[in-house]
OpenMM code with the backbone's topology and positions (N, CA, C; nanometers):
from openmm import Vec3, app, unit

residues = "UNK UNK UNK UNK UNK UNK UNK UNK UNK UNK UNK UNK UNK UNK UNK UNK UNK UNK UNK UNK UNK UNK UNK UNK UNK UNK UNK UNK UNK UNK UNK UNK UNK UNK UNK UNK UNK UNK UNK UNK UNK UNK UNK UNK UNK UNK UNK UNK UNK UNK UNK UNK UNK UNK UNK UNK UNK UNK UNK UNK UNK UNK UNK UNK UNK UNK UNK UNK UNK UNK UNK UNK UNK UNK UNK UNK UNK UNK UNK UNK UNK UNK UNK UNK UNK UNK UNK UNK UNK UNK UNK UNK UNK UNK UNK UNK UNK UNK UNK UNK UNK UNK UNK UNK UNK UNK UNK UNK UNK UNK UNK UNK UNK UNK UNK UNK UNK UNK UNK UNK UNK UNK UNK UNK UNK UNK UNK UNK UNK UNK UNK UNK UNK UNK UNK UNK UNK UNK UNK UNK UNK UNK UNK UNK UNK UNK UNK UNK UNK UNK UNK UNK UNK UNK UNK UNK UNK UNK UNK UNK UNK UNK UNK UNK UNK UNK UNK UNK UNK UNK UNK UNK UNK UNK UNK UNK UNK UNK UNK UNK".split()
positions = [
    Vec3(10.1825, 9.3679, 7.5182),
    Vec3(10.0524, 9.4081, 7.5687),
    Vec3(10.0732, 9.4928, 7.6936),
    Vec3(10.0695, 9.5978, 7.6675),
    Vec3(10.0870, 9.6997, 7.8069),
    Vec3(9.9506, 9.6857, 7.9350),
    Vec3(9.8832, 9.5818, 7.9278),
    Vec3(9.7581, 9.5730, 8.0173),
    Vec3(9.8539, 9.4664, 8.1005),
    Vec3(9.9386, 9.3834, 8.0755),
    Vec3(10.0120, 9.2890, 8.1366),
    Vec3(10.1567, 9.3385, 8.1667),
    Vec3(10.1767, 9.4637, 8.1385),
    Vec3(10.3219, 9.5142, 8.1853),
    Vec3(10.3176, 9.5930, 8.3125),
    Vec3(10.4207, 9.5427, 8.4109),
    Vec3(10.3936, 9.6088, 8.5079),
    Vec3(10.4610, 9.7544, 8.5206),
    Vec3(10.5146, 9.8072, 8.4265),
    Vec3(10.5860, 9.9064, 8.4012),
    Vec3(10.4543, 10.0091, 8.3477),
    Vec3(10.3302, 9.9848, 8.3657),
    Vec3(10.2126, 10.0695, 8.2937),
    Vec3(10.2019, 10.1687, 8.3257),
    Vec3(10.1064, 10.2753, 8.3093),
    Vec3(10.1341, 10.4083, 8.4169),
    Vec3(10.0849, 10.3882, 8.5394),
    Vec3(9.9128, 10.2670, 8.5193),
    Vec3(9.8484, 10.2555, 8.6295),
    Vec3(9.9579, 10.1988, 8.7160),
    Vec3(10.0362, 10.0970, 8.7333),
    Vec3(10.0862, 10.0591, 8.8215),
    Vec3(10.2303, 10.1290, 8.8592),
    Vec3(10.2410, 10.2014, 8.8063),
    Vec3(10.3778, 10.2979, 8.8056),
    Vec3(10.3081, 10.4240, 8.9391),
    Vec3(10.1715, 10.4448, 8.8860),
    Vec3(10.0807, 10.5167, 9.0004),
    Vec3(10.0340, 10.4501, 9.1279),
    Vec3(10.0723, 10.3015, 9.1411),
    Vec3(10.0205, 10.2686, 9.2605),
    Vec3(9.9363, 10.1178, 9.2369),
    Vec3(9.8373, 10.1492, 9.1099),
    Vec3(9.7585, 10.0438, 9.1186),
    Vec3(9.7784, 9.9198, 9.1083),
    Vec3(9.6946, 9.8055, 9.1700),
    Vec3(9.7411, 9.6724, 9.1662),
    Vec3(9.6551, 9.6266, 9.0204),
    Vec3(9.6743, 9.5454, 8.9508),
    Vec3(9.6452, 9.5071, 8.8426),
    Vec3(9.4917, 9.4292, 8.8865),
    Vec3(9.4124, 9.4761, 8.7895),
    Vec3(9.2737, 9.4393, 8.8257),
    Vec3(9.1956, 9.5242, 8.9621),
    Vec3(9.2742, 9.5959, 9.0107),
    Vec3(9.1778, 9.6420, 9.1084),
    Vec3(9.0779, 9.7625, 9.1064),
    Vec3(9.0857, 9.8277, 8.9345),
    Vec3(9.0121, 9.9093, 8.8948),
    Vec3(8.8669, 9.8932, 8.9266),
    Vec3(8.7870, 9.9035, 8.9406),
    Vec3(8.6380, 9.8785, 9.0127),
    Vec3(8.5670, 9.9380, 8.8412),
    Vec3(8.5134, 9.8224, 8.8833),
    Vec3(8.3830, 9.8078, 8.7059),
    Vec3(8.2687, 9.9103, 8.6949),
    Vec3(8.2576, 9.9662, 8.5970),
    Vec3(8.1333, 10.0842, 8.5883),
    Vec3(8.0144, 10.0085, 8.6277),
    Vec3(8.0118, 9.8662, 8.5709),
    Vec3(7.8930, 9.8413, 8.5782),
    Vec3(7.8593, 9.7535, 8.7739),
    Vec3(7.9367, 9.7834, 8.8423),
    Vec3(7.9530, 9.7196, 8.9586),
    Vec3(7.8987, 9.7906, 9.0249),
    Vec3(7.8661, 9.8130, 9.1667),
    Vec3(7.8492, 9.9236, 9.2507),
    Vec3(7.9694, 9.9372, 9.3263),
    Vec3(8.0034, 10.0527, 9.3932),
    Vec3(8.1068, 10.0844, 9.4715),
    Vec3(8.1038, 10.0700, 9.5918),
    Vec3(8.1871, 10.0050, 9.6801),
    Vec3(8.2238, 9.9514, 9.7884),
    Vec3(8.2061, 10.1014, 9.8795),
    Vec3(8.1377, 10.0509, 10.0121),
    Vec3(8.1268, 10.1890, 10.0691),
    Vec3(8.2460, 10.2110, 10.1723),
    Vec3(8.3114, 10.3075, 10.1192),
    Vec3(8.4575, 10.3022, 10.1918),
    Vec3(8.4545, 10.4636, 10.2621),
    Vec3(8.4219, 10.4527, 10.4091),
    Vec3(8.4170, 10.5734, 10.4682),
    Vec3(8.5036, 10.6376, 10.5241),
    Vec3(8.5757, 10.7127, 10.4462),
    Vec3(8.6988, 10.8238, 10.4924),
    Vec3(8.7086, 10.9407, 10.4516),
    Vec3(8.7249, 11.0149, 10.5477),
    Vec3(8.7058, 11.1727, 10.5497),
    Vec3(8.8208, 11.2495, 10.6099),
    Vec3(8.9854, 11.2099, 10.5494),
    Vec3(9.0601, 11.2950, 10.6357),
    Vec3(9.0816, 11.4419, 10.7032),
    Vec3(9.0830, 11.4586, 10.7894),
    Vec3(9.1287, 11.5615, 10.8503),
    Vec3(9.2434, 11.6497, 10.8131),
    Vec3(9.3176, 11.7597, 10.8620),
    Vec3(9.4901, 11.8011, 10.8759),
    Vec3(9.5462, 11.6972, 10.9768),
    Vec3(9.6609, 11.6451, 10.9440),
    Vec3(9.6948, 11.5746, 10.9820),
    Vec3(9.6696, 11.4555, 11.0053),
    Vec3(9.5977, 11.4261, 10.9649),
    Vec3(9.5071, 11.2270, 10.9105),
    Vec3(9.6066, 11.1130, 10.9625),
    Vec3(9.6122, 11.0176, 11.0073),
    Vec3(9.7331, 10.9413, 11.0125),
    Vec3(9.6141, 10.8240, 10.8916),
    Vec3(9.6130, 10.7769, 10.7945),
    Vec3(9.5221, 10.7517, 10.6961),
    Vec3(9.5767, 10.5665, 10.6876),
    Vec3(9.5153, 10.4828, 10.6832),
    Vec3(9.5452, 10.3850, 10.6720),
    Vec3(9.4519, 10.3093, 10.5830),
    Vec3(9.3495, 10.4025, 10.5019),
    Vec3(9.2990, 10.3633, 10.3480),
    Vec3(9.3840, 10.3860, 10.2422),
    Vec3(9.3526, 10.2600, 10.1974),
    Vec3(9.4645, 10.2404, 10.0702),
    Vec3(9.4078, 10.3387, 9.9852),
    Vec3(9.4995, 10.4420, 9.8756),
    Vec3(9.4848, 10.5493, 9.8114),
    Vec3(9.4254, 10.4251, 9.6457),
    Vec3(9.3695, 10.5241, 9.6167),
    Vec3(9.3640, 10.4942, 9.4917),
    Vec3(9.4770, 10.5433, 9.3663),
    Vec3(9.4992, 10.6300, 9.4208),
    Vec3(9.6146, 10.6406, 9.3655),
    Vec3(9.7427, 10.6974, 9.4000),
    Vec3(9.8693, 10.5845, 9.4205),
    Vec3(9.9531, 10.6465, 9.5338),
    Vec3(10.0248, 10.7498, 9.5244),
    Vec3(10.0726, 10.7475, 9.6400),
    Vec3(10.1382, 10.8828, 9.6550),
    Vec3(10.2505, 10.9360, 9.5440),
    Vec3(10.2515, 11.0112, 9.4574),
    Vec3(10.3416, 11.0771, 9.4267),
    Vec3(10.3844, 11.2371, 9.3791),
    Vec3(10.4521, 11.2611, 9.3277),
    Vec3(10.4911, 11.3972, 9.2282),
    Vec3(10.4580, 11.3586, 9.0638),
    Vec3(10.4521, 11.4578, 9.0413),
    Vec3(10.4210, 11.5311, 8.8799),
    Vec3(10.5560, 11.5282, 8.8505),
    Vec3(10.5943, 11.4618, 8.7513),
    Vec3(10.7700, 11.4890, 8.6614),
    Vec3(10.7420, 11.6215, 8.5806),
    Vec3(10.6657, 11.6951, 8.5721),
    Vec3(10.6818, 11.8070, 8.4045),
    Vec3(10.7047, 11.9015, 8.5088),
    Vec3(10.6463, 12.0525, 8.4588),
    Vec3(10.6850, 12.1445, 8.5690),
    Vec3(10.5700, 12.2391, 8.6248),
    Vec3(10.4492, 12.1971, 8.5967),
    Vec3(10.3512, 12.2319, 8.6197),
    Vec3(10.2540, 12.1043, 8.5890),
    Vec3(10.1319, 12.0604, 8.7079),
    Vec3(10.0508, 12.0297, 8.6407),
    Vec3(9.8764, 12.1050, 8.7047),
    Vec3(9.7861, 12.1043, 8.6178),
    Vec3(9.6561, 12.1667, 8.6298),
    Vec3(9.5829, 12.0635, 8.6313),
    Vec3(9.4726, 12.1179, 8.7540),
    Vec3(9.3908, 12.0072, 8.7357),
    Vec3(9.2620, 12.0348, 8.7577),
    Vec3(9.1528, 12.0078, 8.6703),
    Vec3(9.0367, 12.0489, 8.6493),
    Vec3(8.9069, 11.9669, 8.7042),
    Vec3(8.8361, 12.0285, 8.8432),
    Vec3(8.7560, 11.9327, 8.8662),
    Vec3(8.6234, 11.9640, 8.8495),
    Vec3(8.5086, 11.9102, 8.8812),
    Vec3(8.3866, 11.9152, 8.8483),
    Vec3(8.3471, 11.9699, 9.0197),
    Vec3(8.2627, 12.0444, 8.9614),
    Vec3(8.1948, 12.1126, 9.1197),
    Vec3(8.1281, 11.9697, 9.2027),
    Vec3(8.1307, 12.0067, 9.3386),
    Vec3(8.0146, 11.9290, 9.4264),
    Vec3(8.1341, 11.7872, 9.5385),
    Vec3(8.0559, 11.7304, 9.5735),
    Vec3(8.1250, 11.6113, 9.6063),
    Vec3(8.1356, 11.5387, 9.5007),
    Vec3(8.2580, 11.3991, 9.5574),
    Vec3(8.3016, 11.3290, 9.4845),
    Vec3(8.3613, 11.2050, 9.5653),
    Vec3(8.3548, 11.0906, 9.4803),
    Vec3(8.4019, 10.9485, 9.4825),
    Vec3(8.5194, 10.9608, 9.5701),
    Vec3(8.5912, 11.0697, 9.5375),
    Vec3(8.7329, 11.0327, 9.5755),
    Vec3(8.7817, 11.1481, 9.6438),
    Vec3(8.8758, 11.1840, 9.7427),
    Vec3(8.9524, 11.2925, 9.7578),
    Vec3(9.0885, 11.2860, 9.6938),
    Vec3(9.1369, 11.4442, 9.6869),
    Vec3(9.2887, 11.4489, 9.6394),
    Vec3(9.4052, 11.5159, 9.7759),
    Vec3(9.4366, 11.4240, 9.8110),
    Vec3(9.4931, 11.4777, 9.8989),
    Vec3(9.6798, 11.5300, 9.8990),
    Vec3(9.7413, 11.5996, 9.9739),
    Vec3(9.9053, 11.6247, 9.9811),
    Vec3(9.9481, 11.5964, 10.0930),
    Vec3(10.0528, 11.5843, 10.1110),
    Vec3(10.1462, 11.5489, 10.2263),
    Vec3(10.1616, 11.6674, 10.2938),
    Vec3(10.1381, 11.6288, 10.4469),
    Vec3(10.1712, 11.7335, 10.5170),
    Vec3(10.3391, 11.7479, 10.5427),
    Vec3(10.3708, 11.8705, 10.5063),
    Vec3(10.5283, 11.9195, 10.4911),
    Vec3(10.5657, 11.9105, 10.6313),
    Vec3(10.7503, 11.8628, 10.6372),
    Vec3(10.7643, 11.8293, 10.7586),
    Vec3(10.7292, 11.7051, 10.8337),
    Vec3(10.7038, 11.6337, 10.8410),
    Vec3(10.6603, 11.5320, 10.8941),
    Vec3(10.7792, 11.3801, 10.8673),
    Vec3(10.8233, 11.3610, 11.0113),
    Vec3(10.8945, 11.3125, 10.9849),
    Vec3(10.8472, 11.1785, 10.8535),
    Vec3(10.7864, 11.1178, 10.8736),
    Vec3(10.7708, 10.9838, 10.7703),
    Vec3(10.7402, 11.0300, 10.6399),
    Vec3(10.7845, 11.1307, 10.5906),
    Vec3(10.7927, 11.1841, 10.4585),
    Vec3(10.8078, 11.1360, 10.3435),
    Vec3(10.8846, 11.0118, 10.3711),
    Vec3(10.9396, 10.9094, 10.2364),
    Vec3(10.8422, 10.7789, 10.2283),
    Vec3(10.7403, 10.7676, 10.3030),
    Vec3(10.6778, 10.6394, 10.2763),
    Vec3(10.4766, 10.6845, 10.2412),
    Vec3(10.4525, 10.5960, 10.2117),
    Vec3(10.2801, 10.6421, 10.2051),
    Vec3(10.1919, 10.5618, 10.2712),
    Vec3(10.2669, 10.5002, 10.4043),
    Vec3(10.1896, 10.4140, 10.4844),
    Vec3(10.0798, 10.4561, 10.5786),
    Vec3(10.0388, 10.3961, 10.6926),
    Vec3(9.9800, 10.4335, 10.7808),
    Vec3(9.9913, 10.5402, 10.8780),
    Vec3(10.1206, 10.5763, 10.9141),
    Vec3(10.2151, 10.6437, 10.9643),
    Vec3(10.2098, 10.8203, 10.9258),
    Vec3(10.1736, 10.8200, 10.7839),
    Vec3(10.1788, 10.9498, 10.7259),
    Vec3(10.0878, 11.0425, 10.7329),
    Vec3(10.1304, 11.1439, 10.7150),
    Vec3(10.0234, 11.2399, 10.7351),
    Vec3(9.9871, 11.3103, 10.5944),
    Vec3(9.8496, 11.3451, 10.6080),
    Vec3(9.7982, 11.3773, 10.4820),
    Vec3(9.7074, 11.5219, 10.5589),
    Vec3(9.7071, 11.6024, 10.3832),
    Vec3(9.5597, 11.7096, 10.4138),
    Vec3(9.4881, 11.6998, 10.2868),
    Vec3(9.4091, 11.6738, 10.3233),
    Vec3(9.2296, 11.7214, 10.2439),
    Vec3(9.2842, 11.8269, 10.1517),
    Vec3(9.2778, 11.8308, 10.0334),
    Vec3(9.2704, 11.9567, 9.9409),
    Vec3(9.1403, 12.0398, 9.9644),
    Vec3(9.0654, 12.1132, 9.9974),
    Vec3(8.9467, 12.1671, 10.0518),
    Vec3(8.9398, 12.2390, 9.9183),
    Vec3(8.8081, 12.2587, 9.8555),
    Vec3(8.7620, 12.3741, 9.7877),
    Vec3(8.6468, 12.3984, 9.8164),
    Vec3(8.6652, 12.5215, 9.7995),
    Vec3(8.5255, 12.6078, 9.8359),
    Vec3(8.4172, 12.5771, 9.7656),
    Vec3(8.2677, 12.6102, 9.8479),
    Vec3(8.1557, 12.5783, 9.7605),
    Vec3(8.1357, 12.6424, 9.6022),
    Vec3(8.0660, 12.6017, 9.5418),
    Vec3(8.0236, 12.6599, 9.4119),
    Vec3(7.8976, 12.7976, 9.4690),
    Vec3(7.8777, 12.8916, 9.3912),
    Vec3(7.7695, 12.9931, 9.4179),
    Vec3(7.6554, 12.8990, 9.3276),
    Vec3(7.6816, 12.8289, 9.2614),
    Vec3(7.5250, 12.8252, 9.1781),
    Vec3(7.5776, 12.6825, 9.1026),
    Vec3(7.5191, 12.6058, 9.0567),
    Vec3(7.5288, 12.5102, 8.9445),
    Vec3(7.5741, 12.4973, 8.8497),
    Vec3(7.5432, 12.6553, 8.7877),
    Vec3(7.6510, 12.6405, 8.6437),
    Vec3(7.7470, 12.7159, 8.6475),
    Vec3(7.7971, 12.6888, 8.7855),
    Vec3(7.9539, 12.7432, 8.7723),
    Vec3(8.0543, 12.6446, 8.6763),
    Vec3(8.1911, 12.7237, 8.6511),
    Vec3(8.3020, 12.5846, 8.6134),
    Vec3(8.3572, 12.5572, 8.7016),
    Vec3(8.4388, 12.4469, 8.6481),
    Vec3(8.5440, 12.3666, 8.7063),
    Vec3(8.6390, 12.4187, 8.8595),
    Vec3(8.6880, 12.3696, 8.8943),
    Vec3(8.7926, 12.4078, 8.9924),
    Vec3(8.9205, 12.3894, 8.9146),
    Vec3(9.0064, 12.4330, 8.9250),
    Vec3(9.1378, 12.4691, 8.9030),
    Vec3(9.2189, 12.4269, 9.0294),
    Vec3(9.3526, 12.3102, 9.0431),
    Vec3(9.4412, 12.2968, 9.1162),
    Vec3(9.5920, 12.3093, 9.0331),
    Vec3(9.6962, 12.3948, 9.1111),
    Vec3(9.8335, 12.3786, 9.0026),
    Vec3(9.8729, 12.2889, 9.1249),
    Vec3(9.9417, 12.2291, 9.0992),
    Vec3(10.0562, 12.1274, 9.1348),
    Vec3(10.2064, 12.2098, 9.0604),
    Vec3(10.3320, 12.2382, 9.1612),
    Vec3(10.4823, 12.2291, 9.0922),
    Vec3(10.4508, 12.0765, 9.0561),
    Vec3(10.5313, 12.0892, 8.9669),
    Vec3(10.6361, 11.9614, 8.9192),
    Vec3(10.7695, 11.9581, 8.9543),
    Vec3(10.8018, 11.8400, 8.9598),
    Vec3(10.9913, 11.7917, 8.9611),
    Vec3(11.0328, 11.8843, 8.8980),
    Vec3(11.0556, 11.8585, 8.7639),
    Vec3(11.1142, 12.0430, 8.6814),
    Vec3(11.1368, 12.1340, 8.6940),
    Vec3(10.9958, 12.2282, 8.7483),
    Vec3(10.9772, 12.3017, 8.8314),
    Vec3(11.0933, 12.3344, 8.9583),
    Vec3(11.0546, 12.2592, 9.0153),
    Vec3(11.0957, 12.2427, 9.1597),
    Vec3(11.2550, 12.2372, 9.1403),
    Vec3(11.2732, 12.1574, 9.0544),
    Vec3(11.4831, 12.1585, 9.0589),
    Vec3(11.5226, 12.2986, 8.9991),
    Vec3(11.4425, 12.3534, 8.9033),
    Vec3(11.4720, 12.4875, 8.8184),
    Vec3(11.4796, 12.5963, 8.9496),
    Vec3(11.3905, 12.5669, 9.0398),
    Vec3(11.4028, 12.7147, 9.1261),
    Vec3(11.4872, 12.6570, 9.2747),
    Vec3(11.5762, 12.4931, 9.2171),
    Vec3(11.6546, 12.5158, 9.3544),
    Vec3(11.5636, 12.4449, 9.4758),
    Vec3(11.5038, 12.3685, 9.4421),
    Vec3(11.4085, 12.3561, 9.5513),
    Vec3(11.2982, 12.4648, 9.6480),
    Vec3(11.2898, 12.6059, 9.6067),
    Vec3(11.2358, 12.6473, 9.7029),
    Vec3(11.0938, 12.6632, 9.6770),
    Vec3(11.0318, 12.6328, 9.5362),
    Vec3(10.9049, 12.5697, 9.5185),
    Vec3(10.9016, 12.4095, 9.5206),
    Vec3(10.8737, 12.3667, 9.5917),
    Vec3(10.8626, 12.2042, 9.6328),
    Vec3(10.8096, 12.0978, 9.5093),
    Vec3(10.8147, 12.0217, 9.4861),
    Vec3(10.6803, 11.9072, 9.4121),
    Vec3(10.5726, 11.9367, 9.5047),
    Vec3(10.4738, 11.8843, 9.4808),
    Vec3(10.3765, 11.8698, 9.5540),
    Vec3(10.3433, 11.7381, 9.6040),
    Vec3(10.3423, 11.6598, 9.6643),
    Vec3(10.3283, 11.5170, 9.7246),
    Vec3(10.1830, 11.5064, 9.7160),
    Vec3(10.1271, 11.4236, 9.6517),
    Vec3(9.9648, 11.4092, 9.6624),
    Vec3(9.9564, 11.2492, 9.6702),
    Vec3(9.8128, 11.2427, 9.6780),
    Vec3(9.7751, 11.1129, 9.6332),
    Vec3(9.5898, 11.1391, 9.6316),
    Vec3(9.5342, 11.0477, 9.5896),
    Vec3(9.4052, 11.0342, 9.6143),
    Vec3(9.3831, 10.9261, 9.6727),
    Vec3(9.2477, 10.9424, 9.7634),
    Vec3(9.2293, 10.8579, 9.8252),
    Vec3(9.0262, 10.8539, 9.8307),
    Vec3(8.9398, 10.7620, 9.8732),
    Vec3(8.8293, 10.7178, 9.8433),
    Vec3(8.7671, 10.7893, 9.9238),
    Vec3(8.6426, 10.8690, 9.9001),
    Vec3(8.5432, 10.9156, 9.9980),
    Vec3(8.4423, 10.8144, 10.0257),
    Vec3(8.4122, 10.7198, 10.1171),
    Vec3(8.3636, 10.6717, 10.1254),
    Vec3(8.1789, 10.7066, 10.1276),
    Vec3(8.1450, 10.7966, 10.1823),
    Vec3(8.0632, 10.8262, 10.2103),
    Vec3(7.9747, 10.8923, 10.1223),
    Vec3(8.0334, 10.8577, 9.9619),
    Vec3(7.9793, 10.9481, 9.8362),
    Vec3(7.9899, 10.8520, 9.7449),
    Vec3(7.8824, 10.8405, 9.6040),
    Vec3(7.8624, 10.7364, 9.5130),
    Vec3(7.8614, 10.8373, 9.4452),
    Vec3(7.8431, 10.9642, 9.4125),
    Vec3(7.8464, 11.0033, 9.3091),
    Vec3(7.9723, 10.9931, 9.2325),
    Vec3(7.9697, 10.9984, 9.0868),
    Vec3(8.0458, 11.0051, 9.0764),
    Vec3(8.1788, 11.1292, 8.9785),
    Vec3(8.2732, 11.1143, 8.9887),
    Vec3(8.3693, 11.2185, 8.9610),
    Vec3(8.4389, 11.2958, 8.8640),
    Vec3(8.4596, 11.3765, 8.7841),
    Vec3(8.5259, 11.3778, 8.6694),
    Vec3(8.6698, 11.4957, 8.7183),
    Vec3(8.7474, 11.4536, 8.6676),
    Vec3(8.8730, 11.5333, 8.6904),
    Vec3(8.9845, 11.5103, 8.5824),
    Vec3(9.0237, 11.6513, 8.4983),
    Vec3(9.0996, 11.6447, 8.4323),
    Vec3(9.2394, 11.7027, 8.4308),
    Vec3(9.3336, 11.6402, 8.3989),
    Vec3(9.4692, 11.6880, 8.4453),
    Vec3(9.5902, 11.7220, 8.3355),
    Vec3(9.6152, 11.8267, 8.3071),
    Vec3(9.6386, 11.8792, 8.2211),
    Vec3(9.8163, 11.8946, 8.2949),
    Vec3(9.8972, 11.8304, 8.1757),
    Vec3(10.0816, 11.7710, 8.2482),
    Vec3(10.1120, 11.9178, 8.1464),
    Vec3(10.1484, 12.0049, 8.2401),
    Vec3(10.1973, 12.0906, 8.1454),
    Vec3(10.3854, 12.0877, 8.1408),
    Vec3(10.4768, 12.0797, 7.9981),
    Vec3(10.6675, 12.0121, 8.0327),
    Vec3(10.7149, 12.1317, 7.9949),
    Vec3(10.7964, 12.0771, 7.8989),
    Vec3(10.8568, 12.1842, 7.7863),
    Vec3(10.8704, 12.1210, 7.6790),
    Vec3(10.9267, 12.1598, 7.5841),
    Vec3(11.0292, 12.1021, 7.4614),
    Vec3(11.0817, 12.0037, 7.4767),
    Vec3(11.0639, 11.9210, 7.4047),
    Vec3(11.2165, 11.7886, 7.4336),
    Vec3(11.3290, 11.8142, 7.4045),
    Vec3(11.3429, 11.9553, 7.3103),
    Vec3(11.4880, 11.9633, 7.2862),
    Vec3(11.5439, 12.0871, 7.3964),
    Vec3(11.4472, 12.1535, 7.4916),
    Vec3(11.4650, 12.2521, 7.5568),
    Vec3(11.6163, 12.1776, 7.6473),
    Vec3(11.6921, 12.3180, 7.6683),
    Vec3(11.8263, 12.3072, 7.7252),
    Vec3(11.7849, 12.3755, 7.9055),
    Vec3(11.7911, 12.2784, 7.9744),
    Vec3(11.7993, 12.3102, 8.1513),
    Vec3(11.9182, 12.2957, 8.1979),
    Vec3(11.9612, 12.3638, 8.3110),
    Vec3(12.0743, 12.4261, 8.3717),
    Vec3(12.0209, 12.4589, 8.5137),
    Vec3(12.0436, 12.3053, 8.5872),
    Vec3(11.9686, 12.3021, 8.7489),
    Vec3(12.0696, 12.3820, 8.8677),
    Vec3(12.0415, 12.4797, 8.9200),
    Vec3(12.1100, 12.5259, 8.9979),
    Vec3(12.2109, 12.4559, 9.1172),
    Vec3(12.3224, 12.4884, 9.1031),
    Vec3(12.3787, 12.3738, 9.1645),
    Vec3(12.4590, 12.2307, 9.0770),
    Vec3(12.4533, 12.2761, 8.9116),
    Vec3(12.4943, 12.1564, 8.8719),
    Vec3(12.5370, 12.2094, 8.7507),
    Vec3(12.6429, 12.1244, 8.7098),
    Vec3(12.6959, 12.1974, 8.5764),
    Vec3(12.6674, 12.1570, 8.4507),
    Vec3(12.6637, 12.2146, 8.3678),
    Vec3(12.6361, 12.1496, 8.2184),
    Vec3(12.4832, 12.1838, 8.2687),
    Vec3(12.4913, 12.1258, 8.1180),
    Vec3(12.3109, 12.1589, 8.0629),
    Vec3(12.3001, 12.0136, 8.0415),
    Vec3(12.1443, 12.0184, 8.0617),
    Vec3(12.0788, 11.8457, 8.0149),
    Vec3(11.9641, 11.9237, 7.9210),
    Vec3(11.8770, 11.8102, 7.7802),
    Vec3(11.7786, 11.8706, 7.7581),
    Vec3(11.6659, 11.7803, 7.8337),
    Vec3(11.5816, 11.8970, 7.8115),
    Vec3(11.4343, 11.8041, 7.8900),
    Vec3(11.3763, 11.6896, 7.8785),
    Vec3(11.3806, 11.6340, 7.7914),
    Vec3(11.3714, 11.4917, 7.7387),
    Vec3(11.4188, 11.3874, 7.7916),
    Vec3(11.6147, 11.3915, 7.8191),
    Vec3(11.6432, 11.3438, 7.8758),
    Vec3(11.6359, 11.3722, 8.0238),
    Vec3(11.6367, 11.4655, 8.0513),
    Vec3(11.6153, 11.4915, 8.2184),
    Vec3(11.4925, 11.4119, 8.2624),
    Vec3(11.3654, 11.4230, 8.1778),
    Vec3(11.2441, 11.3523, 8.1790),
    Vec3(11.2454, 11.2382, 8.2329),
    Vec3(11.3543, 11.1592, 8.1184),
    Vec3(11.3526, 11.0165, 8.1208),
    Vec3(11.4041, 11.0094, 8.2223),
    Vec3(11.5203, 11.0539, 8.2922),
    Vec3(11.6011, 10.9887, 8.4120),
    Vec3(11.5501, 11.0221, 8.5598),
    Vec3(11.4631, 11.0992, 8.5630),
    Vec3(11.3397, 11.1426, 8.6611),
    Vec3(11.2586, 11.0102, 8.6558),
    Vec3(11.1960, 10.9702, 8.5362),
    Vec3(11.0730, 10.8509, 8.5731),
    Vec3(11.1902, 10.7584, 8.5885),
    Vec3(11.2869, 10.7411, 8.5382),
    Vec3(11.3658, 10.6426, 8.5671),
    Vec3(11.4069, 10.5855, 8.7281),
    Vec3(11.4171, 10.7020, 8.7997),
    Vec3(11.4137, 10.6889, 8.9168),
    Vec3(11.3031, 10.6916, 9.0379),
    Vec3(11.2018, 10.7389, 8.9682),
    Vec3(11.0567, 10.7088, 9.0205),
    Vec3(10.9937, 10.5622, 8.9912),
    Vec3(11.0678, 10.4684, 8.8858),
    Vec3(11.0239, 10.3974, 8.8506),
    Vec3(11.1243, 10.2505, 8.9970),
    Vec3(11.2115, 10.3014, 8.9774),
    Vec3(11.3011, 10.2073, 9.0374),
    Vec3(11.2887, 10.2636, 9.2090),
    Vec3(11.2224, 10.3657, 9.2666),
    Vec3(11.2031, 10.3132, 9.3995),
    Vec3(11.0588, 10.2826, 9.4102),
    Vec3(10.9742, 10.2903, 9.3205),
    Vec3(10.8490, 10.2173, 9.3111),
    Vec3(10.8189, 10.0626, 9.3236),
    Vec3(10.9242, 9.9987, 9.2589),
    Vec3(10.9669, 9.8163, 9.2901),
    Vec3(10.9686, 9.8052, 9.3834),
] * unit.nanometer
topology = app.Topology()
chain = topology.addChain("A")
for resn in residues:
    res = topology.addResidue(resn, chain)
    for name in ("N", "CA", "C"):
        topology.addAtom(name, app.Element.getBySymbol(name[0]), res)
């Protein structure tokens, strides 16, 4: 039963088991509005991490929302943890002109990405975290764009080829094991 494995994605993302909040409940009014540079000590809804593929898109619905998406501010020394300590920025998007505009569009690098060019396009460090001050609520879709599973990569700096599949696996593999 993957609702009882703690290896799930939700909790691989952060979440504690059961702490999903019920449609039919009302939402806890949780008021946070980070700044640049936030030192943030609301628990994210969903923690901090990177995208494993090598691109991901992400499609949001105009207006406010339930939740923010926020990234790590680059540089900062406490870089490796997602505590109180860290610094975060607000993803900002611009207003809509009218109502029936579409979606917003965010790319995120991915891990993939990011090892293919050598590091000098980064992951992106995100997380989301709760707007308190908003009930409406949110829709956001996120589109994991990889490659092939049989595709052949050749990371700069390293010899031999791996295919993507396995590179895949040994990426969550290690996202999985400093997540414990």
């Amino acid at each position: 039963n993957s609702a009882n494995n703690d290896s799930s994605i939700l909790t691989l993302l952060g979440y504690k088991r059961g702490s999903r909040h019920k449609t039919n409940q009302p939402r806890k009014n949780n008021n946070h509005k980070a700044k640049k540079g936030n030192r943030s000590n609301t628990r994210p809804l969903v923690a901090a991490h990177t995208d494993v593929g090598v691109i991901t898109i992400l499609a949001f619905d105009p207006g406010d929302s339930c939740a923010t998406l926020q990234r790590r501010c680059h540089g900062h020394p406490n870089s490796g943890n997602d505590g109180p300590d860290e610094e975060w920025m607000n993803i900002e998007l611009p207003p809509h002109d009218g109502e029936d505009s579409g979606p917003y569009l965010v790319v995120n690098i991915g891990d993939c990405f990011s090892e293919l060019s050598g590091g000098i396009l980064p992951s992106t460090i995100h997380r989301v975290v709760p707007n308190r001050n908003c009930h409406m609520p949110r829709s956001c879709l996120a589109f994991f764009v990889g490659l092939e599973p049989t595709t052949e990569l050749t990371f700069p700096g390293t010899p031999g080829v791996i295919l993507y599949e396995e590179w895949r696996k040994q990426r969550i593999a290690r996202a999985a094991a400093v997540a414990v």
